[in-house]
CHARMM internal coordinates of N, CA and C (Angstrom, degrees):
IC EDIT
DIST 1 N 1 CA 1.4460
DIST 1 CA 1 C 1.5229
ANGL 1 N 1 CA 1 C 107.77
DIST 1 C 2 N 1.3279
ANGL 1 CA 1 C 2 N 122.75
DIHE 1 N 1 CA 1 C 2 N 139.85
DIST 2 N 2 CA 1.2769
ANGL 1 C 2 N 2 CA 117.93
DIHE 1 CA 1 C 2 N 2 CA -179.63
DIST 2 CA 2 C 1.4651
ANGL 2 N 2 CA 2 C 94.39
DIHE 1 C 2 N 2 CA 2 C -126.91
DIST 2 C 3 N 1.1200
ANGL 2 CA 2 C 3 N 115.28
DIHE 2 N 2 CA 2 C 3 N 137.87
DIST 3 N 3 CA 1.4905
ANGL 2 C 3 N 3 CA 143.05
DIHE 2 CA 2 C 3 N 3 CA -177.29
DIST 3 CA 3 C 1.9467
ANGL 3 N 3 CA 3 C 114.91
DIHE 2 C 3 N 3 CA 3 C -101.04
DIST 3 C 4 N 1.2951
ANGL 3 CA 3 C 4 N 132.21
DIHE 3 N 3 CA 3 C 4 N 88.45
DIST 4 N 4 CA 0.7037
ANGL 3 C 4 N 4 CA 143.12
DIHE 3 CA 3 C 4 N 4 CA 161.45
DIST 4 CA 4 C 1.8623
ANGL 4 N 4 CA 4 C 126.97
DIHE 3 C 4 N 4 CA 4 C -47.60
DIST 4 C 5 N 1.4157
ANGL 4 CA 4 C 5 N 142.83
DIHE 4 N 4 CA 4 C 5 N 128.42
DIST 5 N 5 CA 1.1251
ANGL 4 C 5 N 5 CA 126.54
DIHE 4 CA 4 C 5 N 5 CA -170.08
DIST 5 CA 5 C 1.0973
ANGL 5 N 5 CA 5 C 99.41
DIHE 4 C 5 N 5 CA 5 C -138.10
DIST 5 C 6 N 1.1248
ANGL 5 CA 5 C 6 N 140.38
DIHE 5 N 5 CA 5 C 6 N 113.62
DIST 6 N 6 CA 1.6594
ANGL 5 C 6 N 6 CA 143.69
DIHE 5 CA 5 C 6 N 6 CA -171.77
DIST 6 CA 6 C 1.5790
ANGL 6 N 6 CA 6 C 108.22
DIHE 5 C 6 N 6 CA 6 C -81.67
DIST 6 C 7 N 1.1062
ANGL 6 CA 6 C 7 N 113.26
DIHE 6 N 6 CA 6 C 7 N 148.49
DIST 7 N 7 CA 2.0008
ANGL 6 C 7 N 7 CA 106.07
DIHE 6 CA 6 C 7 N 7 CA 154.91
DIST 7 CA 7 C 1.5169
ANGL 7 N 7 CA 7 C 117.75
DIHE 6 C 7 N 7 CA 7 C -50.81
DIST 7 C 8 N 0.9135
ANGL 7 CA 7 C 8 N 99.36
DIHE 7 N 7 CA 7 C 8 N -35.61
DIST 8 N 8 CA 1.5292
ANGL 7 C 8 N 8 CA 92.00
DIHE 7 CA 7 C 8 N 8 CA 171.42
DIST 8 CA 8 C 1.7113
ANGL 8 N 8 CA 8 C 128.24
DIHE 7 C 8 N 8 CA 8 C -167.57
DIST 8 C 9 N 1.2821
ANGL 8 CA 8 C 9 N 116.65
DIHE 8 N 8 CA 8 C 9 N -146.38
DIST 9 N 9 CA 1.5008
ANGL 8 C 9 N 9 CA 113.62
DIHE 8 CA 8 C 9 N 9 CA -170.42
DIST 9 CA 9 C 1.4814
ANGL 9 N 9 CA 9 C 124.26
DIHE 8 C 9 N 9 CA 9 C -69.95
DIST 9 C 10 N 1.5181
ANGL 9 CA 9 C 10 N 106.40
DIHE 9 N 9 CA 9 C 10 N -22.25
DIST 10 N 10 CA 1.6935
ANGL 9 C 10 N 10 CA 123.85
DIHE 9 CA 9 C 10 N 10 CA 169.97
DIST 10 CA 10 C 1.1824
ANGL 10 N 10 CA 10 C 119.94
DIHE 9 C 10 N 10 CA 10 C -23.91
DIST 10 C 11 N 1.2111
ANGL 10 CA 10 C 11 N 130.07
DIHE 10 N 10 CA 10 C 11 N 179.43
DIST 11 N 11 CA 1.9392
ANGL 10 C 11 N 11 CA 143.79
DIHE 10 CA 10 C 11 N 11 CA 140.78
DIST 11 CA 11 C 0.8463
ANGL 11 N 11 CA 11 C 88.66
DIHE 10 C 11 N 11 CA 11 C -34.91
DIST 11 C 12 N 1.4813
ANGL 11 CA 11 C 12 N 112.74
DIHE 11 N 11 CA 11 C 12 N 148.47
DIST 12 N 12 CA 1.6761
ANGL 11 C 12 N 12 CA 144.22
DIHE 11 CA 11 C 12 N 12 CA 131.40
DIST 12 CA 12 C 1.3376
ANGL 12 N 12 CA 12 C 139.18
DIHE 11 C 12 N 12 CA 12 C -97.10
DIST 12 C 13 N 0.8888
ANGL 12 CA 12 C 13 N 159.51
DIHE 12 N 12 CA 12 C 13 N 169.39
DIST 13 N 13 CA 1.6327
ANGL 12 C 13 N 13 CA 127.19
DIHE 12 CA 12 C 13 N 13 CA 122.43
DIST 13 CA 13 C 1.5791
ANGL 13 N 13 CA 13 C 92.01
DIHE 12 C 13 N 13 CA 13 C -113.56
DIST 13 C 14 N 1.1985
ANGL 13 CA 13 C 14 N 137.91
DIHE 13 N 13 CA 13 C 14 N 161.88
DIST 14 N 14 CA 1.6239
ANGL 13 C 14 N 14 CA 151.63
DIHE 13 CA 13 C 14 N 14 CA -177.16
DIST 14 CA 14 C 1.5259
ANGL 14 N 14 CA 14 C 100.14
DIHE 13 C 14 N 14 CA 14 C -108.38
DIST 14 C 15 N 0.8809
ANGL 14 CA 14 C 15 N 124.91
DIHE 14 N 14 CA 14 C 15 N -48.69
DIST 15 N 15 CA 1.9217
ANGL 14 C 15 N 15 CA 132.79
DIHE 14 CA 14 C 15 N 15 CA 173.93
DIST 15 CA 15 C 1.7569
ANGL 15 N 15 CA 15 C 96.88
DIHE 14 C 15 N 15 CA 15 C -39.54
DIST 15 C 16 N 1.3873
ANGL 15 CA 15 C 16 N 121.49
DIHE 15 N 15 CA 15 C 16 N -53.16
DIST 16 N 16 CA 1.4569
ANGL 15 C 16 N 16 CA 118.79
DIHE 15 CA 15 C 16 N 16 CA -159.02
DIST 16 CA 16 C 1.7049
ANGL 16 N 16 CA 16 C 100.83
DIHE 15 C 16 N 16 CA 16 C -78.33
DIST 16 C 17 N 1.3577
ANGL 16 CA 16 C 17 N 117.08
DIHE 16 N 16 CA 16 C 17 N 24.44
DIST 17 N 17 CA 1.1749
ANGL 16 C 17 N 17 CA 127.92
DIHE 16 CA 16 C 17 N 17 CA 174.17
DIST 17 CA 17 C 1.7478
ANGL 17 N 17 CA 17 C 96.52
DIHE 16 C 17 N 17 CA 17 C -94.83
DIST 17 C 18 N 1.1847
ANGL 17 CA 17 C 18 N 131.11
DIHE 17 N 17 CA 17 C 18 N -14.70
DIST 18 N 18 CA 1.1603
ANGL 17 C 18 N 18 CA 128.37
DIHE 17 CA 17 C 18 N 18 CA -153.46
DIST 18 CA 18 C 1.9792
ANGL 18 N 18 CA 18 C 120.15
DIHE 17 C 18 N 18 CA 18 C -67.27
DIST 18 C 19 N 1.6423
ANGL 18 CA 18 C 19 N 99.23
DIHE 18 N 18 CA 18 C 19 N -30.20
DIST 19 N 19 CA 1.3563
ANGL 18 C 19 N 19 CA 86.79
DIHE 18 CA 18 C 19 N 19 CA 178.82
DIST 19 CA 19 C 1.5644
ANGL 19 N 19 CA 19 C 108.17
DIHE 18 C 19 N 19 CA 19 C -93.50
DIST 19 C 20 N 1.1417
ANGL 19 CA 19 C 20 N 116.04
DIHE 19 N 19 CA 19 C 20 N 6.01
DIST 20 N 20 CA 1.7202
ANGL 19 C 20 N 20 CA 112.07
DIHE 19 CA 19 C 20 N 20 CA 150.46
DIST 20 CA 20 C 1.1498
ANGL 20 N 20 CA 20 C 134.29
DIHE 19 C 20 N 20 CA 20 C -59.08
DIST 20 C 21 N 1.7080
ANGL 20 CA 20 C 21 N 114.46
DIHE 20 N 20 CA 20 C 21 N -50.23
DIST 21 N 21 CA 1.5316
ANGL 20 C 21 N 21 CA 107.81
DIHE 20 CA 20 C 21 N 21 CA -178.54
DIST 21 CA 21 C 1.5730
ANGL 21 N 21 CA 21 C 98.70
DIHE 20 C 21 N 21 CA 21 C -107.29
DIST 21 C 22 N 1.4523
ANGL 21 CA 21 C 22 N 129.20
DIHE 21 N 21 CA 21 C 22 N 19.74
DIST 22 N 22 CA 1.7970
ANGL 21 C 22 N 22 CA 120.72
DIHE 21 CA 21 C 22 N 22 CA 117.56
DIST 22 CA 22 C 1.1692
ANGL 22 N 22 CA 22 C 118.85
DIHE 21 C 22 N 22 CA 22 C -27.00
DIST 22 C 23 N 1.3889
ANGL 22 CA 22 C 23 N 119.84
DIHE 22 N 22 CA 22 C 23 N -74.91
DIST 23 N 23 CA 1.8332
ANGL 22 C 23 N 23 CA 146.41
DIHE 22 CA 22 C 23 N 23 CA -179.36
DIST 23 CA 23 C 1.2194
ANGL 23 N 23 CA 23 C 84.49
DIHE 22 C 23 N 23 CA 23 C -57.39
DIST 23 C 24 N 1.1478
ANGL 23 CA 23 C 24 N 138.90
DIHE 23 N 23 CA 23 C 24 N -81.44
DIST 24 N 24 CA 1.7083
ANGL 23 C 24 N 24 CA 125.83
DIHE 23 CA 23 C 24 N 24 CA -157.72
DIST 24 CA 24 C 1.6069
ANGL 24 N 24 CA 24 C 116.04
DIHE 23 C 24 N 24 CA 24 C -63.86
DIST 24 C 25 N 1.2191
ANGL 24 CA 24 C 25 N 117.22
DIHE 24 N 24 CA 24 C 25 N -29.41
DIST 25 N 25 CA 1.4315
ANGL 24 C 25 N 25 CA 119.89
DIHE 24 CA 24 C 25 N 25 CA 154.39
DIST 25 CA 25 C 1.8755
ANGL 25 N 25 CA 25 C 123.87
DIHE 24 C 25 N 25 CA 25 C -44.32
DIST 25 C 26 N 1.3145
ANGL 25 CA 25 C 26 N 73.99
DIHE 25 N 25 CA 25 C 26 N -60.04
DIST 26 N 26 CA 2.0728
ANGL 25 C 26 N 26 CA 76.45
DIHE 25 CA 25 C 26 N 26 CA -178.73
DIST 26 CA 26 C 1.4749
ANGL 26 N 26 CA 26 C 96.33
DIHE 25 C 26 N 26 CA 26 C -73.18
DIST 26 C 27 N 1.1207
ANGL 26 CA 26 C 27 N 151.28
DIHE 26 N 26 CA 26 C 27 N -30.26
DIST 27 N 27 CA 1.4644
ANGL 26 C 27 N 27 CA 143.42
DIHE 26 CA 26 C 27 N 27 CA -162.83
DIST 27 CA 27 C 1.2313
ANGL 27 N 27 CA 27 C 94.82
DIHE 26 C 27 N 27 CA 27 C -75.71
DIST 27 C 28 N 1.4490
ANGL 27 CA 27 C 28 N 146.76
DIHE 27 N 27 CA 27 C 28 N -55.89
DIST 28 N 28 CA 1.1727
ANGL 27 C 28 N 28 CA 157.73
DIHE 27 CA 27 C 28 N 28 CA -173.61
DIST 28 CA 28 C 1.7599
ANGL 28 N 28 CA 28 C 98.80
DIHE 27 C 28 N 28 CA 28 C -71.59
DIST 28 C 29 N 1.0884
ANGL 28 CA 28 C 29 N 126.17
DIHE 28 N 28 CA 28 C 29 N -51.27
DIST 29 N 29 CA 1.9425
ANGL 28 C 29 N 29 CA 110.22
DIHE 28 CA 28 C 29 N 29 CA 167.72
DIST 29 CA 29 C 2.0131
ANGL 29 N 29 CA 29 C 99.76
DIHE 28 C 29 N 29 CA 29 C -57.62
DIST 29 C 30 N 1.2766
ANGL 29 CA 29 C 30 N 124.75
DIHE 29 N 29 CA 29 C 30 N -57.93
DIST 30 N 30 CA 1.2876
ANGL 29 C 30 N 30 CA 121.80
DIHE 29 CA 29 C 30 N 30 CA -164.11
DIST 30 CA 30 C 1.4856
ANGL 30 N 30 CA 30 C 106.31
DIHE 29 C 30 N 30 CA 30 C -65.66
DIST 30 C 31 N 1.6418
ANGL 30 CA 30 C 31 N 122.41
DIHE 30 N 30 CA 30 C 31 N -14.79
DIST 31 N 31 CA 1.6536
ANGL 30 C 31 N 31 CA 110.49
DIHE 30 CA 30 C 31 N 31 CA 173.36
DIST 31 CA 31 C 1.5250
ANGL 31 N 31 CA 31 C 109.97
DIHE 30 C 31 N 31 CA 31 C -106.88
DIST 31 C 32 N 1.6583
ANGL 31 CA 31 C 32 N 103.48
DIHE 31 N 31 CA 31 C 32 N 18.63
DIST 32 N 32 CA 1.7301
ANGL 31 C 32 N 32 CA 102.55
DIHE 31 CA 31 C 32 N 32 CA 161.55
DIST 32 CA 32 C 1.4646
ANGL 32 N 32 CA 32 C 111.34
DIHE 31 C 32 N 32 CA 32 C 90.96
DIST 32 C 33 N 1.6930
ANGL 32 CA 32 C 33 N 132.08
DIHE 32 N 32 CA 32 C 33 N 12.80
DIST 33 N 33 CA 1.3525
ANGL 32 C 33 N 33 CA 132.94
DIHE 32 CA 32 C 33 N 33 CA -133.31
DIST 33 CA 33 C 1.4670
ANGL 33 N 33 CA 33 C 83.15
DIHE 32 C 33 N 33 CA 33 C -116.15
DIST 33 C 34 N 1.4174
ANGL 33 CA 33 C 34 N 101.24
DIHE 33 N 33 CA 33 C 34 N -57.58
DIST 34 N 34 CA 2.0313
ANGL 33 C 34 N 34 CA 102.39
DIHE 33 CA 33 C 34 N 34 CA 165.07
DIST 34 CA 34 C 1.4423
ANGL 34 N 34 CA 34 C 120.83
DIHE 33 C 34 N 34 CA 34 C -130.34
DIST 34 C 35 N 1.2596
ANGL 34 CA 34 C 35 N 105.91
DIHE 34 N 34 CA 34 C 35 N 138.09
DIST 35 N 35 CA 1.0464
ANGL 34 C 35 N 35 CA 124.60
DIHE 34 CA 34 C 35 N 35 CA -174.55
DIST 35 CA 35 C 1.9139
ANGL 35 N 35 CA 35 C 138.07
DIHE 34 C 35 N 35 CA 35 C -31.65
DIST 35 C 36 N 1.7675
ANGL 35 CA 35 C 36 N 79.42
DIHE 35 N 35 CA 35 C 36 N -33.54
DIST 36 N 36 CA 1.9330
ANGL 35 C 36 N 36 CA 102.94
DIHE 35 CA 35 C 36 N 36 CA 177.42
DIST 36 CA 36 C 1.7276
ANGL 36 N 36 CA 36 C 82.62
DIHE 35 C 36 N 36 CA 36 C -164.75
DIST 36 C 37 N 1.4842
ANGL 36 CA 36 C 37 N 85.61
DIHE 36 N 36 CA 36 C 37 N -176.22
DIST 37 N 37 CA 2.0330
ANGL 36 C 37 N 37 CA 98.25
DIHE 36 CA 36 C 37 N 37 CA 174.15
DIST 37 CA 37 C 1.7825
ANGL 37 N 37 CA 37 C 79.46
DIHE 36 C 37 N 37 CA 37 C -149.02
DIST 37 C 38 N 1.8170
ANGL 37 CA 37 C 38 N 121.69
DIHE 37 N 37 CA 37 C 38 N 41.12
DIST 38 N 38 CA 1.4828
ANGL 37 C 38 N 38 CA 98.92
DIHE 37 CA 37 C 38 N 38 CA 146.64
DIST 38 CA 38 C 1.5077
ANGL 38 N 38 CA 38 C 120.08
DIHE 37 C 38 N 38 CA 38 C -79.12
DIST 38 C 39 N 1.1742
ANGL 38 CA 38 C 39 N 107.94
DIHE 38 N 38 CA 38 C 39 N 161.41
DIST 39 N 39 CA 2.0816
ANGL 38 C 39 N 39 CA 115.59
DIHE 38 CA 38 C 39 N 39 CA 167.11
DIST 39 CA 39 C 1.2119
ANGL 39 N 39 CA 39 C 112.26
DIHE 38 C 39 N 39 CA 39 C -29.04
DIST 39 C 40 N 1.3572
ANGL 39 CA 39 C 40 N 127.32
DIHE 39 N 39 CA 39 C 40 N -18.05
DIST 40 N 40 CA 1.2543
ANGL 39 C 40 N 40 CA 133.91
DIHE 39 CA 39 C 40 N 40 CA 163.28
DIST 40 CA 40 C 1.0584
ANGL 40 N 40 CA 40 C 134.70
DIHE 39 C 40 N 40 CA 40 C -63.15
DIST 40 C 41 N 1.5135
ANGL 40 CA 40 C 41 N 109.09
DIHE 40 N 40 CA 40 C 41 N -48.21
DIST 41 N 41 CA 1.3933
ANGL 40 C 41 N 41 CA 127.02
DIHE 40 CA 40 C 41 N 41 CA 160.20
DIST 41 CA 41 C 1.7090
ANGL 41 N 41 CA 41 C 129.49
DIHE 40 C 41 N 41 CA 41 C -87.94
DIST 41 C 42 N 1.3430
ANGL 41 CA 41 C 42 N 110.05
DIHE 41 N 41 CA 41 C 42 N -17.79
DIST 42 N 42 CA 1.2277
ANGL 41 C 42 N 42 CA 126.56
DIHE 41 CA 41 C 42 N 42 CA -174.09
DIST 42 CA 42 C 1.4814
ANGL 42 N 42 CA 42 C 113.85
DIHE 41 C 42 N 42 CA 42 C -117.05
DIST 42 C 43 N 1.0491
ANGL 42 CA 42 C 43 N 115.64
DIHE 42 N 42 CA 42 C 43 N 72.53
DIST 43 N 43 CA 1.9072
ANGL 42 C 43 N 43 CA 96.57
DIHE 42 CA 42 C 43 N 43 CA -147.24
DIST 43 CA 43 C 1.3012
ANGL 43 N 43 CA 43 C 98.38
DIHE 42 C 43 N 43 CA 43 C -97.56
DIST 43 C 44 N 1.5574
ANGL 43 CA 43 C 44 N 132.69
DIHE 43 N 43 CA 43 C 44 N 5.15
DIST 44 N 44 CA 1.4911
ANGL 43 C 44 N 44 CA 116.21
DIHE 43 CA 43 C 44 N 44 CA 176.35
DIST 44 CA 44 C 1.9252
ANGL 44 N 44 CA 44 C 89.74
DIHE 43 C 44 N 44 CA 44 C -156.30
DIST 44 C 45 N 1.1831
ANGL 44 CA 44 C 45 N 107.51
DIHE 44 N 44 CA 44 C 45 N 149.65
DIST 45 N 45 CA 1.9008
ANGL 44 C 45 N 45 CA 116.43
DIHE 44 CA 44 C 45 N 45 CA 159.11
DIST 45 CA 45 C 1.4721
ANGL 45 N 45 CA 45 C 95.89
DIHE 44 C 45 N 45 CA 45 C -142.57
DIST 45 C 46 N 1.4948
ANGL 45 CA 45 C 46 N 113.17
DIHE 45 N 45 CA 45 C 46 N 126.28
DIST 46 N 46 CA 1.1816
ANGL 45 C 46 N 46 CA 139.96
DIHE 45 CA 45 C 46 N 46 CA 155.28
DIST 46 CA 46 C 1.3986
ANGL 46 N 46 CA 46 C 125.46
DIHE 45 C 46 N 46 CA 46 C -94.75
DIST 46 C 47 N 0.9270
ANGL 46 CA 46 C 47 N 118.14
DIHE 46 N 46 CA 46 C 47 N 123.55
DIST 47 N 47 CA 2.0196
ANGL 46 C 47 N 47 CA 117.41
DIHE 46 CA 46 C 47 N 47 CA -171.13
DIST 47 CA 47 C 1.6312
ANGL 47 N 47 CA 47 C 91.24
DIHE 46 C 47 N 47 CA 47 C -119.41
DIST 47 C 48 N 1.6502
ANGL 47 CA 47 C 48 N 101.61
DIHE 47 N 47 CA 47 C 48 N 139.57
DIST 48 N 48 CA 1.7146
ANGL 47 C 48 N 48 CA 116.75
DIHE 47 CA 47 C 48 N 48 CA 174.83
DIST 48 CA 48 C 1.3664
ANGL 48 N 48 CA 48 C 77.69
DIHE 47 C 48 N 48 CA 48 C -154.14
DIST 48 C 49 N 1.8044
ANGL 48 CA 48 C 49 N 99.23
DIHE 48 N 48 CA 48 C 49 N 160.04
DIST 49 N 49 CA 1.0942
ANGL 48 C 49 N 49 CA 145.22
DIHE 48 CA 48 C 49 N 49 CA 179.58
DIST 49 CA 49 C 1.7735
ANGL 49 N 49 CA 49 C 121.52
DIHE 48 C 49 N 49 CA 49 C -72.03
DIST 49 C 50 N 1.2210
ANGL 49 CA 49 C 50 N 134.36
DIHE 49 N 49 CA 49 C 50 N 91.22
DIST 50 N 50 CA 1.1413
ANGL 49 C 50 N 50 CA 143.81
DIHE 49 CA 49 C 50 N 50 CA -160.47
DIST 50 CA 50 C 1.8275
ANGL 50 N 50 CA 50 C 98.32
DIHE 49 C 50 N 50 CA 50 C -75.67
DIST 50 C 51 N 1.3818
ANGL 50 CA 50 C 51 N 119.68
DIHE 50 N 50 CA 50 C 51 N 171.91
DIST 51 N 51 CA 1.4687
ANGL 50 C 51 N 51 CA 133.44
DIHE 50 CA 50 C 51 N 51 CA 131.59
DIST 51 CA 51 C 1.5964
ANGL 51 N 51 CA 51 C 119.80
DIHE 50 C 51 N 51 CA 51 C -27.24
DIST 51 C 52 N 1.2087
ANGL 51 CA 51 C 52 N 130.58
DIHE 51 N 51 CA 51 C 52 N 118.16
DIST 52 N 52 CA 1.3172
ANGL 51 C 52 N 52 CA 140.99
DIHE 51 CA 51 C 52 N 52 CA 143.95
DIST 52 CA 52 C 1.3048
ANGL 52 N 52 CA 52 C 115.25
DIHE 51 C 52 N 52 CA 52 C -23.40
DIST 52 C 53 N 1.4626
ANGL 52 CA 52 C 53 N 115.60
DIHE 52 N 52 CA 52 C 53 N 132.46
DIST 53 N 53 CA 1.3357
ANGL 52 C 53 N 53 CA 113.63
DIHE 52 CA 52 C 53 N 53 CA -174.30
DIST 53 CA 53 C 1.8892
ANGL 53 N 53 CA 53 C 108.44
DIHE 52 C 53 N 53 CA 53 C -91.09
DIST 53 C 54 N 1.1748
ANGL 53 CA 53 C 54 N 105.69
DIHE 53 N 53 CA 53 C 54 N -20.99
DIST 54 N 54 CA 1.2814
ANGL 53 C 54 N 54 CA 116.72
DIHE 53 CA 53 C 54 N 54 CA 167.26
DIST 54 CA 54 C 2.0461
ANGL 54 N 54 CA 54 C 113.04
DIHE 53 C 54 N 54 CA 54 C 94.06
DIST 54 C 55 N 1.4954
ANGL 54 CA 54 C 55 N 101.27
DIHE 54 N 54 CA 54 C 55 N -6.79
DIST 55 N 55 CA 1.5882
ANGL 54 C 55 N 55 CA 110.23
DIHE 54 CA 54 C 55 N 55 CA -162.78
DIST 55 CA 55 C 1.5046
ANGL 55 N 55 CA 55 C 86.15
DIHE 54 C 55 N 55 CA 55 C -120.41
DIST 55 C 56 N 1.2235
ANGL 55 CA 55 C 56 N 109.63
DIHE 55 N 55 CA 55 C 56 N 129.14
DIST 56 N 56 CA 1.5891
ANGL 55 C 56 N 56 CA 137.44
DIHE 55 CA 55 C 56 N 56 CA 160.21
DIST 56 CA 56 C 1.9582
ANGL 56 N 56 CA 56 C 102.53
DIHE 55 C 56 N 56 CA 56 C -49.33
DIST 56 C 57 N 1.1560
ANGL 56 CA 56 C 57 N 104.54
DIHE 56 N 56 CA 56 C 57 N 131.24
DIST 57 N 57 CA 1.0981
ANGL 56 C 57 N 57 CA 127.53
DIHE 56 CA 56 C 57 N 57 CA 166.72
DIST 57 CA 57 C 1.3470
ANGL 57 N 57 CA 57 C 97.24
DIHE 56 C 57 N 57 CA 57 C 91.50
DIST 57 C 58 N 1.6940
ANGL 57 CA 57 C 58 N 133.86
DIHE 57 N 57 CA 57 C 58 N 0.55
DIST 58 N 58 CA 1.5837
ANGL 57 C 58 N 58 CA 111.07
DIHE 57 CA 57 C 58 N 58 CA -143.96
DIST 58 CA 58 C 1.6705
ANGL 58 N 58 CA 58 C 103.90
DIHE 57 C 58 N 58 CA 58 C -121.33
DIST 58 C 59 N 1.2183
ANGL 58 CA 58 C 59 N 128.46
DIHE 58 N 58 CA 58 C 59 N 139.74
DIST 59 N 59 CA 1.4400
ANGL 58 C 59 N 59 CA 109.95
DIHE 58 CA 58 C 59 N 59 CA -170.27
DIST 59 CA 59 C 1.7277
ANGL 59 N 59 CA 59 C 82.14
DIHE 58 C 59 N 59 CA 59 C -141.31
DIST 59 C 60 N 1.1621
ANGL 59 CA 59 C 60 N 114.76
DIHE 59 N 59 CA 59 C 60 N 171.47
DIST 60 N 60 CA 1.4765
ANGL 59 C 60 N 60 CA 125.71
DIHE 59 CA 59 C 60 N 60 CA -151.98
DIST 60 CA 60 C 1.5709
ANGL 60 N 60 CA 60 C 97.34
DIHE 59 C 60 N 60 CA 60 C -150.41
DIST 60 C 61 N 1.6196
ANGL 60 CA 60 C 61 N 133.59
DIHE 60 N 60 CA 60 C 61 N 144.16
DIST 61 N 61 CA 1.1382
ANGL 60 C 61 N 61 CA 134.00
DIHE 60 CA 60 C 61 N 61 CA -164.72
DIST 61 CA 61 C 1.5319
ANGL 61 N 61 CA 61 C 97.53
DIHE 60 C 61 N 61 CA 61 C -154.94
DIST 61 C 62 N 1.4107
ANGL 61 CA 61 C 62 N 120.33
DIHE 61 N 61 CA 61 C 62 N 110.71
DIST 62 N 62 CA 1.9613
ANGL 61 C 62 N 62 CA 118.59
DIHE 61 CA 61 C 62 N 62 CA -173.90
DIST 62 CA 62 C 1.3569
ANGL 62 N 62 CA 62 C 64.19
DIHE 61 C 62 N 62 CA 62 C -111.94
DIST 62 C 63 N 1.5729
ANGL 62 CA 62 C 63 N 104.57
DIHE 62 N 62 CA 62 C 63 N 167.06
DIST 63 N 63 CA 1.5511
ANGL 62 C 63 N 63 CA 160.71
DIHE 62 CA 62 C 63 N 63 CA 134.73
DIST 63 CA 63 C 1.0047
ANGL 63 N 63 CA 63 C 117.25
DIHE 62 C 63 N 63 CA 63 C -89.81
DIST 63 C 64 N 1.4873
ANGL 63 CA 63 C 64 N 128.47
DIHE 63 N 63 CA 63 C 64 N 135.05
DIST 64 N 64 CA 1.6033
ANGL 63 C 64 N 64 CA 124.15
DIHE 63 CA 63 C 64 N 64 CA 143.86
DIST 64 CA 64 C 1.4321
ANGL 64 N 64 CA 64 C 103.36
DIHE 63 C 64 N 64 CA 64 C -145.79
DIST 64 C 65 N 0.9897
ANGL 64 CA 64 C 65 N 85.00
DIHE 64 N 64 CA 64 C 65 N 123.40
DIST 65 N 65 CA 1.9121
ANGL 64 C 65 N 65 CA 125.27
DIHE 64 CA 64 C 65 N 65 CA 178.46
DIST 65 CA 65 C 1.4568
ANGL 65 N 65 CA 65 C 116.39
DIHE 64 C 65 N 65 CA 65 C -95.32
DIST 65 C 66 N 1.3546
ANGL 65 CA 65 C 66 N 111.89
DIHE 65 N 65 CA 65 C 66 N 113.57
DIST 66 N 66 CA 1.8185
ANGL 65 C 66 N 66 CA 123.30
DIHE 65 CA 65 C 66 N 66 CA 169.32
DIST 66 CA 66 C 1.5124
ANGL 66 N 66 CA 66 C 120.61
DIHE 65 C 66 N 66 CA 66 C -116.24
DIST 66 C 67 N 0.7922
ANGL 66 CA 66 C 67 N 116.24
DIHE 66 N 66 CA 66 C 67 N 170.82
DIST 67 N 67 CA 1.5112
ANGL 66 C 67 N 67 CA 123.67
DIHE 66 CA 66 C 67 N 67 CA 179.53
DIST 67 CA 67 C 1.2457
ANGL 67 N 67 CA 67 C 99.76
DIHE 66 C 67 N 67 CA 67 C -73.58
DIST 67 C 68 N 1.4207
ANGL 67 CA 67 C 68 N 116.79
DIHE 67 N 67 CA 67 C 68 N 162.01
DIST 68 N 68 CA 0.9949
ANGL 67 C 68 N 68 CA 118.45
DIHE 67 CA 67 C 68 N 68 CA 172.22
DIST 68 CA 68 C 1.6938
ANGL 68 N 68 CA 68 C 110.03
DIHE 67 C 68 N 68 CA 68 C -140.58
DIST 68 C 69 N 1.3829
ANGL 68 CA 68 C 69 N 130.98
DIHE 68 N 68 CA 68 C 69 N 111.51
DIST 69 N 69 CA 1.5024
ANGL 68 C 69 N 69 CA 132.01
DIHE 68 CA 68 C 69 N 69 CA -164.56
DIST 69 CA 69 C 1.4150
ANGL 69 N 69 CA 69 C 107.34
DIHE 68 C 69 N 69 CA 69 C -82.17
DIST 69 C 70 N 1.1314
ANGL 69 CA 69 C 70 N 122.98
DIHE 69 N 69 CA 69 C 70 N 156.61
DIST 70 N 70 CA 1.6849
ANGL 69 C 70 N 70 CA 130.95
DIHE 69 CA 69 C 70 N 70 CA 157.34
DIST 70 CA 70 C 1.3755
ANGL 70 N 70 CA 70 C 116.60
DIHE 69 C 70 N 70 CA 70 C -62.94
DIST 70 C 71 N 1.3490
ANGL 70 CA 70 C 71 N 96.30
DIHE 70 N 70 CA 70 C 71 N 139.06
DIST 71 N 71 CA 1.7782
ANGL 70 C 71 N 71 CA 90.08
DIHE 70 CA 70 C 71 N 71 CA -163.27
DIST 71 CA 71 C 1.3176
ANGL 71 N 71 CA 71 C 119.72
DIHE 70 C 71 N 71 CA 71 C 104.80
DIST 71 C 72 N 0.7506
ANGL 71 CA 71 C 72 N 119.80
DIHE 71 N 71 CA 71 C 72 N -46.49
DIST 72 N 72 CA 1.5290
ANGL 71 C 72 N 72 CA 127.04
DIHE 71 CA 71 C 72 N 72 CA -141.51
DIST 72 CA 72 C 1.6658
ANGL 72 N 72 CA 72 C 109.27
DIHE 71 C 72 N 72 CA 72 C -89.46
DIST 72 C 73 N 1.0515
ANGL 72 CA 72 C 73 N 119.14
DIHE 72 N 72 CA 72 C 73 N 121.15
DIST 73 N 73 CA 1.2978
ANGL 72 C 73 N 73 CA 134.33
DIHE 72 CA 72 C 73 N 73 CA -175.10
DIST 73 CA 73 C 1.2078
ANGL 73 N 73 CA 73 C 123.28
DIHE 72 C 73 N 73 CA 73 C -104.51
END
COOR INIT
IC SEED 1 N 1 CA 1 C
IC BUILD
């Protein structure tokens, strides 16, 4: 899930977060954390709309990463 945080109370879209956790994807394969970031390994990203960060210029980007089992639907 990736968590989007805007400067403030405005529009968003959370999707246009996308070539960020690209970059945070490969940073996390290049520091050994996962193995690849193919569909294999990455098999879904969901983006929602976080809390306002409240500071001009400042936008905020969480991750959260789970396992994911075989099978599992």
């Amino acid at each position: 899930m990736v968590t989007f945080c805007p400067r403030g109370p405005s529009r968003a879209d959370p999707p246009n977060a996308y070539p960020v956790t690209k970059a945070l994807l490969d940073g996390l394969v290049r520091a050994g954390l996962l193995s690849d970031d193919h569909s294999g390994i990455v098999v879904a990203q969901a983006f929602c709309r976080g809390p306002s960060t409240g500071v001009r210029g400042t936008h905020r980007v969480g991750v959260t990463a789970a396992a994911w089992e075989e099978g599992r639907s």
